[in-house]
N, C-alpha and C positions, 0 to 999 in steps of 0.2 A: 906269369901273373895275368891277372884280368883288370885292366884298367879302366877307369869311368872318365872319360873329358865331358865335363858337362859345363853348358855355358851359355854366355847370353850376348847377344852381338848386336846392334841399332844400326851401325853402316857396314859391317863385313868386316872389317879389321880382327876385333875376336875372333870372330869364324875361321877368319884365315889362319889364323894362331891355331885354334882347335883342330883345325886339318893338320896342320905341321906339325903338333903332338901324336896326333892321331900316328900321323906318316912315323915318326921316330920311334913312339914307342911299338909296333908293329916292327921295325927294322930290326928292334931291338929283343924279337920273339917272345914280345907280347899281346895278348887276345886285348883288343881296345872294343870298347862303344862308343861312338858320339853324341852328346845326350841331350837337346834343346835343355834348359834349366824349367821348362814348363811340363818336362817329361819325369823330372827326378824329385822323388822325396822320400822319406825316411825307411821305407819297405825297400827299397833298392841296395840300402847300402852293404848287408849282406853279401850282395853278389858280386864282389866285389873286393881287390888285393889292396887297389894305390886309384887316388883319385887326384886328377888336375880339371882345378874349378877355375872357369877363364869368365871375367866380368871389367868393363871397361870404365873409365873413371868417369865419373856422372857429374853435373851438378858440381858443385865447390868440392869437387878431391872425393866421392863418396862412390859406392855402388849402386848401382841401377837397384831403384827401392819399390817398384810395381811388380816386377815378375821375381830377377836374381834376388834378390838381399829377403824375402819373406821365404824364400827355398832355401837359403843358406843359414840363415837363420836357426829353421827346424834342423835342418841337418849337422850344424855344428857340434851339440852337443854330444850327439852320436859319434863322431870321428877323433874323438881323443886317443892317441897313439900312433892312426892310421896315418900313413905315408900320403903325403900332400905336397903338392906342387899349385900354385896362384901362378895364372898369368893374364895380361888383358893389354889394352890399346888406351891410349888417352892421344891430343891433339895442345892442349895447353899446359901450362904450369911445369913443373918436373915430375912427376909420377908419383907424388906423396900420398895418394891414397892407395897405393900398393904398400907401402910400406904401414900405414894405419892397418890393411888388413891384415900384411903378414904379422904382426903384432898381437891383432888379436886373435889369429890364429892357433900362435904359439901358447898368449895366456891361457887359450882353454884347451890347451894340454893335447896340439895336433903335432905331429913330427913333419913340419915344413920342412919340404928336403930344398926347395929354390922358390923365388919367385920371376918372372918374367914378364916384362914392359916392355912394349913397339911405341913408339912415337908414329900412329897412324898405321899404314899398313905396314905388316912386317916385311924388313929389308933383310938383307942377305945377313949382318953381322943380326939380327933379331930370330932369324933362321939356326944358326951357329949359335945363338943359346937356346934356342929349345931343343935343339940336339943334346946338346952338352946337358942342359936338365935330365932331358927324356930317361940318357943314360941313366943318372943316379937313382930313380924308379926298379930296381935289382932287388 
C-alpha cells in the first residue's frame, strides 16, 4: 500500500507522531510520504491506498483552522470509504477534539480504522499505539 501521513505540527509533537507512523507503517512494507498539510490537496488523493491525517488540538478542543482544517475540509469529501487513521498531540483538557473529529470523520462516510492522542510529545505507551494502529492500515 502507498500511505499519505499528512499533517500539521506548531511545536513538533505531531510531527513527532507523523515520524512514528511514517516509521511503523514502512516496517510494515508499506511505500509512505510525509506530507506538510500545506503540500496536500484534493489532486493528490488518487495517489494514494490509506491516509493518516495528524492535527493537534487547537483553541477550545478544535483543529488548527488557518492551514490543516481548510485542507481537510476540501479533502473530506473525497475520502469516503478510504482507510483513515487521525492522530495528533494536545497539552490540556482530555483530548475531546479527537474524538469530535473522529465522529465526523465517520459521518461522512470515512472508514476510520483508529484514532491516536499523545498528551505532548509522544511517550513510549503513545509509540505502542501507533504501532498497533500503523498495523491495521493492511
Amino acid at each position: 500500500m502507498k500511505i499519505a501521513v499528512v499533517y500539521w505540527s506548531g511545536t513538533g509533537n505531531t510531527e513527532a507522531m507523523a515520524s512514528l507512523f511514517a516509521k511503523a507503517f514502512q516496517g510494515n512494507g508499506n511505500d509512505v510520504e510525509v506530507i506538510q498539510c500545506s503540500d496536500f490537496d484534493l489532486t493528490r488523493i488518487p495517489d494514494f491506498d490509506g491516509f493518516a491525517f495528524g492535527c493537534p488540538a487547537m483553541g477550545n478542543e478544535e483543529l488548527e483552522d488557518s492551514e490543516f482544517a481548510p485542507m481537510y475540509d476540501e479533502v473530506e469529501p473525497l475520502l469516503e470509504g478510504e482507510k483513515v487513521i487521525l492522530f495528533g498531540s494536545y497539552d490540556w483538557n482530555d483530548g475531546e477534539w479527537m474524538e469530535i473529529w473522529g465522529k465526523r470523520a465517520e459521518d461522512a462516510g470515512l472508514n476510520v480504522l483508529e484514532t491516536v492522542i499523545a498528551k505532548d510529545y509522544p511517550d513510549a505507551s503513545a509509540e505502542a499505539e501507533i504501532a498497533r494502529a500503523a498495523a491495521l492500515m493492511a
